[in-house]
C-alpha positions in Angstrom: 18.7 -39.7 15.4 19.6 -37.6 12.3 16.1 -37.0 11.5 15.2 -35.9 15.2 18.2 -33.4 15.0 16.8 -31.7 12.0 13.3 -31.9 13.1 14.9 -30.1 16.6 16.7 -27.5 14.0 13.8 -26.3 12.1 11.5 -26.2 15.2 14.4 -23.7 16.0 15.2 -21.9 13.4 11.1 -20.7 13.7 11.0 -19.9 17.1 13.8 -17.6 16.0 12.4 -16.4 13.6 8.7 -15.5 15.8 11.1 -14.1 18.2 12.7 -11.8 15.9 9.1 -10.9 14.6 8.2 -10.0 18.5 11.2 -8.4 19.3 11.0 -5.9 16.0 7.1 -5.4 16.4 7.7 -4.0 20.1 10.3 -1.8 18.9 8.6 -0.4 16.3 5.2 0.1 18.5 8.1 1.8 21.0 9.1 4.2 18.4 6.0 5.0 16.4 4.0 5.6 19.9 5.2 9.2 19.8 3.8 10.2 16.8 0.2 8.4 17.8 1.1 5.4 15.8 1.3 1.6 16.0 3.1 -0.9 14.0 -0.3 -1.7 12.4 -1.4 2.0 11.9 2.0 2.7 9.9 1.6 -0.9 7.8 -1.6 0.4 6.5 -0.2 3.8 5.5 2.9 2.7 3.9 0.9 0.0 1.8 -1.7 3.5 1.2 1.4 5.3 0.7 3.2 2.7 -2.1 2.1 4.3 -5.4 3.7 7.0 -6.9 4.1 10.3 -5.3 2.2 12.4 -8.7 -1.1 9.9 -8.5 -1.1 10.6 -4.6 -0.6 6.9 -4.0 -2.5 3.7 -3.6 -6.3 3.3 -3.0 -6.9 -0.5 -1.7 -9.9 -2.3 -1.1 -10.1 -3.4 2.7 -10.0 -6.8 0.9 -6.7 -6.5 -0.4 -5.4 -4.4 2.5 -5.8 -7.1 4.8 -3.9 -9.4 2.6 -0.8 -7.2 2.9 -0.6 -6.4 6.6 -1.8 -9.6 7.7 -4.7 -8.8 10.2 -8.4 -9.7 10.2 -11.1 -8.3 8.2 -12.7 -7.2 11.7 -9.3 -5.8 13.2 -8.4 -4.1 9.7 -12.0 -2.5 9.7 -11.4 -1.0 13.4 -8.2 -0.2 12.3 -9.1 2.1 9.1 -11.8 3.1 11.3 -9.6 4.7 13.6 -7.1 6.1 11.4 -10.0 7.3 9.4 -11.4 9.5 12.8 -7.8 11.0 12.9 -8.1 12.1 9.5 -5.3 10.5 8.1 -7.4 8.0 5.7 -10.7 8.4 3.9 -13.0 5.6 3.0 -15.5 5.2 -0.1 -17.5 3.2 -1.7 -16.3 1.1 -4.7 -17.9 2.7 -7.5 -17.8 -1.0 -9.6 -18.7 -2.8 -6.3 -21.2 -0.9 -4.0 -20.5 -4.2 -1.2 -16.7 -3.0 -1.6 -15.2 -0.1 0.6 -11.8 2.0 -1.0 -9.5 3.4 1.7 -6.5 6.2 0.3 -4.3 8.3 2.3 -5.7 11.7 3.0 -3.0 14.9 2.8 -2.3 14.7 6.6 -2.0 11.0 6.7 0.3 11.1 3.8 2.2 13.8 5.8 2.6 11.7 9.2 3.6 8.6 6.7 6.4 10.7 5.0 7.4 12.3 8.9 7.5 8.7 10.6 9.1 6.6 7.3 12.0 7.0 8.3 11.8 6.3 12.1 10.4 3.2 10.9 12.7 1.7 8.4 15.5 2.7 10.9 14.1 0.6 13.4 13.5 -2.3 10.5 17.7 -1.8 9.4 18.7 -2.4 13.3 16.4 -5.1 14.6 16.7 -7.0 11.4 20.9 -6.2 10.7 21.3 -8.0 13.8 
């Protein structure tokens, strides 16, 4: 009986936690729609965005993008490809890896990332304070 309880509680305590995960990713899709953005767009920026501001930040491989936002090779690659048609990311070629692609924040996207940071993380504080 004791074991069937805690079974019960940890089947719980996930499907509070993928509710949680819903609930925030709606609300930040809500509030990043405005400024032509998606939850997903605005991962991939902010990881673009992470280094420091004087080496103009990050440049990933797709590879390791995909790693960090958690989305498919295929979705990430019609993701970038899409944020690269609205000029806010560039793509190359890896110069030690011709099969490899580099992605990097262009000046606009890095723009839009510093405009909409903050919408984000607010969103973050409130869904995830409660």
């Amino acid at each position: 009986m004791a074991a069937k309880k805690a079974e019960q509680a940890l089947v719980e305590q996930w499907r509070d936690i993928l509710c949680l995960h819903a609930r925030t990713q709606c609300e930040l899709d809500r509030a990043l729609h405005g400024h032509g953005l998606c939850a997903s767009d605005f991962e991939v920026l902010d990881v673009l965005a992470e280094g420091s501001a004087a080496d103009g930040g990050c440049v990933y491989r797709v590879q390791e993008i995909s790693e960090r936002v958690h989305l498919s090779q295929s979705a990430l690659s019609r993701l970038i490809g899409r944020l690269e048609k609205d000029g806010l990311v560039e793509r190359a070629m890896c110069p030690e890896d011709r099969r490899g692609v580099r992605v990097a924040l262009t000046a606009k996207g890095r723009a839009l990332h510093d405009e909409v940071r903050p919408v984000q993380r607010a969103v973050l504080a409130r869904m995830l304070e409660e």
